[in-house]
Structures are given as C-alpha cells and as structure tokens.
C-alpha positions in Angstrom: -12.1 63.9 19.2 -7.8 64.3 18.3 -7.2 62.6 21.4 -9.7 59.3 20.5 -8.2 59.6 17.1 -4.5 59.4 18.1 -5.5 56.6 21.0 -7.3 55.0 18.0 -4.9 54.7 16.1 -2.0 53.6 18.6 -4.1 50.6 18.9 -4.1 49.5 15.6 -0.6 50.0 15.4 -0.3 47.6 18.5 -1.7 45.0 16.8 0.5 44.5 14.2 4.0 44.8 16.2 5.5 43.1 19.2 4.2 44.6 22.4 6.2 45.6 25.3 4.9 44.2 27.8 7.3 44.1 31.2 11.0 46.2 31.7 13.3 44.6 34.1 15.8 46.4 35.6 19.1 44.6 34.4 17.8 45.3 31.4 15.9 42.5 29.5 12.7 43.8 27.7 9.8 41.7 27.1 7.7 42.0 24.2 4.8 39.8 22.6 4.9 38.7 19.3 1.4 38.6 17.1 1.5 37.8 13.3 -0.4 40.2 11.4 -3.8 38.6 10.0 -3.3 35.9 8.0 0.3 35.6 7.8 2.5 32.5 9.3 5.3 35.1 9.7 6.8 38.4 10.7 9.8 40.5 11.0 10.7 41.8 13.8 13.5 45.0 14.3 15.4 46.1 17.4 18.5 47.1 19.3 20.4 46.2 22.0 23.0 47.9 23.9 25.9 46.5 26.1 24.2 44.1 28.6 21.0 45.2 26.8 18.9 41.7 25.8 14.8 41.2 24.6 13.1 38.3 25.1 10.3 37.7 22.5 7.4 35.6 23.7 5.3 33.6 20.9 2.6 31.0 21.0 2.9 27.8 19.9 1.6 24.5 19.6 3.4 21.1 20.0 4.2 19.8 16.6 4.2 23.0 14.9 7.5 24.0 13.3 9.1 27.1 14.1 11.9 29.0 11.9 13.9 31.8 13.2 16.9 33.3 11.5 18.8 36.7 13.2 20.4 39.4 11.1 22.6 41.9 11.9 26.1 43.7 10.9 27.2 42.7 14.7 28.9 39.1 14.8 28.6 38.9 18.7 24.9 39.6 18.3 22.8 35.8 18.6 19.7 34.6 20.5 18.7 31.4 22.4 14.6 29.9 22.0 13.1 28.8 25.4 10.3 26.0 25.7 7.2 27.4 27.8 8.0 27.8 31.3 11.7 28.6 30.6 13.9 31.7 29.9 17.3 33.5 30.0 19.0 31.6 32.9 17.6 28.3 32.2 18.6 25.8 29.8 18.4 26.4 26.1 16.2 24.6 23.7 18.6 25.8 20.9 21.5 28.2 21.2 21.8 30.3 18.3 25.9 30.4 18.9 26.5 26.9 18.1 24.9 24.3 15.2 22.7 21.6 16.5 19.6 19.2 15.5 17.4 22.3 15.6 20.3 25.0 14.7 21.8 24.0 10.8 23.1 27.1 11.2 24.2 29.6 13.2 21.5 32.4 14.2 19.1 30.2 12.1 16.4 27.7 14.0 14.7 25.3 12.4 12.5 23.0 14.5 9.7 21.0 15.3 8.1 21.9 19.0 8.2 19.5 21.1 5.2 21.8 23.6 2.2 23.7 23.0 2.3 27.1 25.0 4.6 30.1 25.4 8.0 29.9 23.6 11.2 32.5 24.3 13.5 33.7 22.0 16.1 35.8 23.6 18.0 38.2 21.6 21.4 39.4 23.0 25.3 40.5 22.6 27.8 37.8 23.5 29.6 38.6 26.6 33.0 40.5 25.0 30.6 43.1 23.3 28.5 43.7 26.1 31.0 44.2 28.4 32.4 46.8 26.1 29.4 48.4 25.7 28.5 47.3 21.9 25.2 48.5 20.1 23.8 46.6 18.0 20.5 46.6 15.6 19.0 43.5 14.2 16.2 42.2 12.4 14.5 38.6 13.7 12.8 37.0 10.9 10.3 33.9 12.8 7.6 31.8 11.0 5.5 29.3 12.2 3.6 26.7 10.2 1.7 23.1 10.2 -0.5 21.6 12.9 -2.8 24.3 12.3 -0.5 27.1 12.7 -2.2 30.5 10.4 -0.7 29.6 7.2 -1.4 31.5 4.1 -2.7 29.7 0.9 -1.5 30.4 -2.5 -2.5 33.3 -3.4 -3.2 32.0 -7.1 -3.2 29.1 -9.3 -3.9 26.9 -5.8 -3.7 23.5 -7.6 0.0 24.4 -9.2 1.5 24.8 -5.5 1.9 22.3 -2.7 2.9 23.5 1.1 4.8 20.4 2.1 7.3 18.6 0.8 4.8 15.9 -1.3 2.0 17.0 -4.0 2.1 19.7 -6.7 3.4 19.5 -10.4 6.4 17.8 -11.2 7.8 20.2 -12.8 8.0 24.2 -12.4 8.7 26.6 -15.2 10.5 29.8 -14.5 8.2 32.9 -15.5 7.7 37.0 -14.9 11.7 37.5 -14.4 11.9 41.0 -15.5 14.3 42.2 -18.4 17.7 39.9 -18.6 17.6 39.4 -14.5 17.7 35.5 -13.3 16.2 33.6 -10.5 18.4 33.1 -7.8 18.5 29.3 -6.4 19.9 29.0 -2.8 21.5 27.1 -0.1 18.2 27.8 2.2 14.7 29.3 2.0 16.0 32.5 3.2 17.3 35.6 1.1 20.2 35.5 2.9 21.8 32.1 1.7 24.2 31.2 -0.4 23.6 31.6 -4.3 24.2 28.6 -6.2 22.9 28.6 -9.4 20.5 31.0 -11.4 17.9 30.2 -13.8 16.3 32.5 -16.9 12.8 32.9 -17.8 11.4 29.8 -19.9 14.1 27.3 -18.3 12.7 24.2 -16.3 13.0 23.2 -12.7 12.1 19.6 -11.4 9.4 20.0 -8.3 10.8 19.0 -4.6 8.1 20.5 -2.9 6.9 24.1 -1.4 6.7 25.5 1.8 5.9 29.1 3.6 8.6 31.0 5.4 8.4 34.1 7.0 5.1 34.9 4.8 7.1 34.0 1.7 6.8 31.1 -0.2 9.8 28.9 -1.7 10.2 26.0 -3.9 13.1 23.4 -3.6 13.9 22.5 -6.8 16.2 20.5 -9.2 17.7 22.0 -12.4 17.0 19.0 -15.2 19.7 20.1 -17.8 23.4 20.1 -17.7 25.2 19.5 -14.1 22.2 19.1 -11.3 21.8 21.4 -9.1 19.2 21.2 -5.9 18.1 24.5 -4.0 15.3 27.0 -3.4 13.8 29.4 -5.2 11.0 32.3 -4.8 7.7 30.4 -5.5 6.4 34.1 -7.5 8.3 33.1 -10.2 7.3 29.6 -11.1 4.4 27.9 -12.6 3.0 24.2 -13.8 5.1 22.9 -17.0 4.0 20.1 -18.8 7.1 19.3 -19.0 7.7 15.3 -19.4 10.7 14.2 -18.0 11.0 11.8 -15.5 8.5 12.3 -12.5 10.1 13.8 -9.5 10.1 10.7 -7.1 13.0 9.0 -8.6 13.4 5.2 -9.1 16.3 3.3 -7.8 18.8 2.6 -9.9 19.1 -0.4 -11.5 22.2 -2.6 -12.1 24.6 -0.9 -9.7 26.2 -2.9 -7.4 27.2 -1.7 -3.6 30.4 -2.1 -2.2 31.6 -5.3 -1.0 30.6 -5.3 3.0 34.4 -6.1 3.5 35.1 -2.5 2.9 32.9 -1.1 5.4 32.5 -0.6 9.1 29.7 0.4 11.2 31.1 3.3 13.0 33.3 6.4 13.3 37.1 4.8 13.6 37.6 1.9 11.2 37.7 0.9 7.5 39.5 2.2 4.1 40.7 5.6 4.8 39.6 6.4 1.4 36.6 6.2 -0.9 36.1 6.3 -4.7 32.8 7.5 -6.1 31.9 4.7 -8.2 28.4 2.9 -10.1 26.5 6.5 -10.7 24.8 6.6 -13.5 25.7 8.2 -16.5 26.7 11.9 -16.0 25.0 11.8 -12.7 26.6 13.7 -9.7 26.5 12.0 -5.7 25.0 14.3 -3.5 26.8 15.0 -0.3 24.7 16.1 2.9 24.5 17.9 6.1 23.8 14.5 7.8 23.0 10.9 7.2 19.4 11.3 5.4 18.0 12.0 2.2 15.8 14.4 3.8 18.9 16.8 5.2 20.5 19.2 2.9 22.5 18.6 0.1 25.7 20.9 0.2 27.9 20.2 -2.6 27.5 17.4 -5.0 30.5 15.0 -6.4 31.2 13.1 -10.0 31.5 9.9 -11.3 35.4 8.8 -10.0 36.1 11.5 -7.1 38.3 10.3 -3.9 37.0 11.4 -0.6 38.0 10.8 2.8 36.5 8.5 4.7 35.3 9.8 7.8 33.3 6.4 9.1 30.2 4.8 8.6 27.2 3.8 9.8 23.6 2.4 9.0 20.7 4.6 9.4 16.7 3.0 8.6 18.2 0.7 7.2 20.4 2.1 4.6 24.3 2.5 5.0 25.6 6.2 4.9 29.4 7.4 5.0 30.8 10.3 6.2 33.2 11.7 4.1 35.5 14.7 2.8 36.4 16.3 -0.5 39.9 16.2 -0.9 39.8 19.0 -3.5 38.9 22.6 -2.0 36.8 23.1 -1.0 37.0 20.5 1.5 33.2 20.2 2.2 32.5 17.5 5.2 29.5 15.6 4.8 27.5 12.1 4.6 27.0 10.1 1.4 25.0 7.3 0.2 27.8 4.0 0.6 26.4 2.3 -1.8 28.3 4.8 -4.3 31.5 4.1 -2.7 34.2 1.8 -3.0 37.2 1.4 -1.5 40.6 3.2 -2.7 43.9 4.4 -2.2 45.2 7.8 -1.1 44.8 10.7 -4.3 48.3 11.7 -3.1 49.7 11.6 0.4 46.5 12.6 2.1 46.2 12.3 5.6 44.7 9.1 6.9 41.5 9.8 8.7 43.2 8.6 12.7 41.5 10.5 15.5 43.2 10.9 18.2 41.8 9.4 21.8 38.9 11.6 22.9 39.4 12.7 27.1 36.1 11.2 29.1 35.8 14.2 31.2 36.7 17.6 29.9 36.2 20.7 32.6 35.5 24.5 32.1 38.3 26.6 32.4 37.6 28.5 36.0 35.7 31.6 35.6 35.0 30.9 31.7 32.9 29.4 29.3 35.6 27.7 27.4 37.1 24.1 27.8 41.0 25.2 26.8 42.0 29.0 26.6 45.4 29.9 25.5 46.9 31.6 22.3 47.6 30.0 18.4 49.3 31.5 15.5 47.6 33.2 13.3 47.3 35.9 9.8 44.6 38.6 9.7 45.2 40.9 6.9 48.2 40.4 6.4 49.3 40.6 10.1 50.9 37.4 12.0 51.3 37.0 15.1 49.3 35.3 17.9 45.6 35.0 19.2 43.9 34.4 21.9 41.6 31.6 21.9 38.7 30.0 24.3 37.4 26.6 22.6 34.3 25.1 23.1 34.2 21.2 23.1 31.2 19.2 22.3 33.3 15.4 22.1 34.4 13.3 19.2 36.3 16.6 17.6 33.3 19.0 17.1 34.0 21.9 19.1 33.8 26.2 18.6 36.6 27.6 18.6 36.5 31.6 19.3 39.9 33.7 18.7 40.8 37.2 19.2 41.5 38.9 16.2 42.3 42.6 17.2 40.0 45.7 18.0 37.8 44.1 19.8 36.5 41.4 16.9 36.5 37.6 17.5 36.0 35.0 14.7 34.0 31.6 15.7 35.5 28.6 13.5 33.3 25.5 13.8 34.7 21.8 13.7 33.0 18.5 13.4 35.2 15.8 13.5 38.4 17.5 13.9 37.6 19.5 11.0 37.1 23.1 10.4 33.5 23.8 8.5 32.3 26.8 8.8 32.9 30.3 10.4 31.1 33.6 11.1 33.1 35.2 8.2 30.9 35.4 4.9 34.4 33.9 3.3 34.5 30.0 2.7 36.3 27.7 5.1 38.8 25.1 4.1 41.9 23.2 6.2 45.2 21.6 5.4 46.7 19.4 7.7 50.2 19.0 8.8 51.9 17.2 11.6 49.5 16.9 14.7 47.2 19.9 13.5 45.5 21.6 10.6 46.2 25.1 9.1 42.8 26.8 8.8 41.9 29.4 6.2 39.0 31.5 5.5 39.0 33.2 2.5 42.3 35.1 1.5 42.7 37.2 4.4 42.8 34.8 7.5 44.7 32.0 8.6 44.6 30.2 11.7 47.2 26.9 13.5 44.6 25.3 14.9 46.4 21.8 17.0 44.3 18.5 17.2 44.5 19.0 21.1 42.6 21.9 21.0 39.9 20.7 19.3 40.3 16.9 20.5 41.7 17.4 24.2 43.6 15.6 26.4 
C-alpha cells in the first residue's frame, strides 16, 4: 500500500513540472513543459554545467504569442527558441544573445508563432563559460496566450479588466497597497524591469489595456497628473474609477502644423542633422520609442524645445517617423513621431550624424564567431589597460560587441546605428564621441574606446 502511495504521488507531482523525457550523451536534456491547470504560464528552475544545455519542448499553436524571459546571476547563461521540427544545431527562431523583432531584449522573447506544433527553447552557457567549466542555475519564466491558448480569466470584477490591448475602463484607480508602500510601474510586464515611476493608493492611472504573463496579470498604464509617464503595473492592485478625464483613445491634435517636407528625407543618410521638438501641446511630453510604431515601447519621453539627433527618416503606414538621439545623458536612441520635429542647428558642437560607408561582404574571423577580434582600451574599476574584443556585425552599424574584462567575465555592449544602447551590466549605457570613435561608459565603473571600424567595418 506505501509503495502505491509513493508511485501515487510521483505522478501528481509529474504533472505539474517539466518531464525528462530523453538524456543525450553530450549532455543536452530534454524535458516537456505542461502548464499547471488553468494557467497560461509557468516557471521553470534548473542548472547547467560547462557544456551542460536543456532543451524545453512546448506546444503551440500558430498565432499564439509566446513570452519567455531567462534569469540567472550568470551573464554567459542565454537560450535560443526553435520552430517545430528544429533544434540546437539548426537555425534559430530567436537567439536570446542578441535583440531582434522577436528579442526587445536580451534573454527576453516576445513573439507571435508563426507554426502550430512543437517549439524548443534551449537553455545554455555561452561558449567561454562552458569551456571553463561554469555552473550555472536559472529560472525560465514562459507564457503562452491568445488563439485559444489556456488563459486565465479575471479572477474578480471580470467587466473592470480587459486581456488585450482594447476594452476595459478608461481609467484604473490604484487600491489595497499596504501601509505607505507604492505601486511600482515598469519598463515591461515582468518583475524584473526597470522602475519608472510609483504610484500611492487612491492616485489615478489612464487604462492602455491588460494582458496575462506568466499567470500574472499587468496593466499598461498612463499617469494623468504632473509629467506623463507610460508603463505597467500589477493588475491586483487596480480597479474601475469613474474618473472623467479624457477617454483613453486620444484625439489628434488639432492646429499643429508638421514640418515643412523640405526638411525631411525618406531614409537613413540625409537631411538636418538636427531636430527641435516643436508644436506639442501644452506641457505635453514626445514620446520616444523602441521602433517606428505607436504600438512599440516608449522608452524615454522628451519636452516641448529639446534638440535631438537626427538619425534618418522614413514613412511607415503612412505616417512619417524619425530616428533620433537625446543629446543630453542619457543618450536614449529611438524613433519619434516627425511631425513634432523641425529642423535646427547643433545644441553645441555635436557631432553630425555621417556614417561611415558600410563593407558589402563582411567574413567570420577563422575559427570564431566574431566578424573583427582584436583588443581596445578600456577602465574596469578603476583598472586601464586593454581588452580583448570579438564583434558581432549585423550591417548599417548594429553590431555586439563582447570584451574581456578579467577573471574570466565578458561584458556584451549593443549598438544600433553606430551607437552604444544597451549592455548586460544592470548600469545604464551612454557614449561620447570623439574623432573616428565613441568613448562608451556604463555606469561609473567601466569605460570602453570603441572605433567606428569596429562597429562599422571596412
């Protein structure tokens, strides 16, 4: 009777964890995954060791949109998602090392499927760690929703909430925060991401729409008070305010006049090589985005009579967007609506926005992964001397580039357009130019001479 007990209970237990379900003998495990009942997500944990990698298989349907985001105190740890039929050795649908149309960021997936079946996400160590023999744990975080994925409903009030970005209340009200505490709004939907304003109990939020990750529901939202500020917060903490402000799809705005066409060009090379936000309506702020959409994220937003860099631009459904850079730290790159934007001169011997020619054919260095390997000055706390680098190019001056930094650590700086964005540190990026390069730091402790060549070529 102990022994049907014990099997009894190892079942149950199966059910509601992945299940190994092969070993291979270079090492690559693969384990099932199964949502518990109900849920459109789950957490996974694991570890990996040297050469060490698992490959997590997961049904899907096409249309469906998968999230997956990787944690772990390991920077060389990341993981590649397979369409059905494919796997480790074959090409990548996303690769969680770089950023892409289905990679915002990196470790983090966001996607539609393009294929109903079988999908592979394979968790491993990037090549330096394995071949010294790193350990790492991590925790996978993957939710699936729409097209009939197993979605949970709200679990109360179910006409206050909306699972998509259209429907619900306009307005949230921000409610059951305990003692002086504050709701955090983020970057993302994802505990994780970056803080970037908080809100107390009573205060208002405009409604952007809802959605379930990982089994937890978030809220995009718009602060309606003082200096706007867009982002997500946890869902538990808001409810319906009658609120009567304006109603969350906004009208144009009336009376502002666009840019004179003379002053714009419809790709990445010509016009002003400077911008002045201009025609925003009182006290408003110009949102600046990951890419040219209203739909992509807003990352940093700009006021009434800021100079930004003009990067190039370009008309998308027809509407005409501009890719742009702050030239106050932090120098965010991003896309803006052109119609906010006039033309202007340099705030004060910026550089002018020339790129240099970009090489038609640009081959792997032999027996690497890398484009260009060499060495480049650089300051790690509070040590100078130089690197060793391997870059990564992708064309046009977006490119990875991965240096060396002493006892076995590498930092990964990201650059689109010949400029330096984002990095694996937790510290923020930012990059000042001189002669035919840019001197990139991230925070206070790092500093890297990063030339145009090796981002650009040639």
């Amino acid at each position: 009777m102990k022994r049907f007990i014990v099997a009894l209970l190892l079942v149950v237990m199966a059910g509601f964890s992945p299940q190994p379900i092969a070993h291979a003998q270079d090492g690559v495990r693969t384990e099932r995954v199964r949502f518990p009942a109900g849920a459109s997500g789950t957490t996974l944990r694991g570890r990996i060791t040297g050469y060490e990698s698992v490959s997590y298989l997961i049904d899907a349907r096409a249309g469906q949109r998968m999230t997956v985001s990787l944690n772990s105190a390991n920077n060389a740890v990341y993981f590649n998602v397979y369409e059905p039929g494919r796997g480790p050795g074959d090409q990548a649908l996303a690769t969680g090392d770089t950023t892409g149309p289905m990679m915002p960021d990196i470790n983090s997936f966001d996607g539609r499927l393009p294929r109903s079946g079988v999908y592979t996400i394979s968790v491993y160590l990037y090549r330096n760690a394995a071949r010294r023999g790193e350990r790492a744990n991590f925790s996978l975080d993957i939710g699936i929703r729409g097209g009939g994925a197993a979605a949970r409903p709200p679990s109360s009030g179910g006409g206050d909430f909306a699972d998509g970005n259209a429907g619900g209340p306009d307005f949230w009200q921000v409610t059951g925060i305990g003692g002086n505490d504050r709701l955090n709004i983020r970057t993302r939907p994802i505990t994780r991401a970056e803080i970037v304003e908080r809100a107390a109990n009573g205060d208002v939020l405009r409604n952007l729409g809802c959605q379930t990750v990982s089994g937890m529901r978030w809220c995009e939202v718009e602060t309606v008070s003082g200096r706007r500020v867009r982002g997500w917060a946890a869902g538990r903490y808001l409810r319906e305010s009658n609120y009567s402000g304006d109603a969350t799809q906004l009208p144009e705005r009336p009376g502002v006049r666009p840019p004179q066409a003379s002053d714009f060009e419809n790709n990445l090379e010509q016009g002003p090589d400077f911008w002045q936000i201009s025609g925003l309506r009182g006290g408003d702020l110009l949102n600046i985005r990951t890419g040219p959409s209203t739909a992509d994220e807003v990352i940093r937003r700009l006021p009434e009579g800021s100079v930004v860099r003009n990067l190039g631009c370009r008309n998308v459904s027809g509407q005409r967007w501009c890719k742009v850079e702050a030239t106050v730290r932090p120098r965010t790159v991003g896309w803006a609506s052109a119609r906010f934007l006039r033309e202007t001169g340099s705030p004060g011997g910026g550089r002018p926005a020339q790129l240099p020619d970009y090489p038609s054919v640009d081959a792997l260095v032999p027996g690497t992964n890398y484009n260009a390997t060499g060495t480049l000055p650089c300051s790690v706390e509070g040590r100078a001397r130089d690197c060793a680098f391997g870059v990564i190019r992708r064309g046009r001056g977006d490119a990875t580039v991965v240096v060396a930094i002493g006892r076995g650590r590498e930092r990964r700086i990201e650059f689109l357009s010949g400029r330096p964005v984002s990095s694996d540190s937790p510290a923020g990026v930012y990059g000042e130019w001189s002669g035919d390069g840019v001197d990139v730091f991230i925070g206070t402790r790092e500093q890297y001479r990063v030339e145009n060549a090796v981002v650009f070529g040639g």
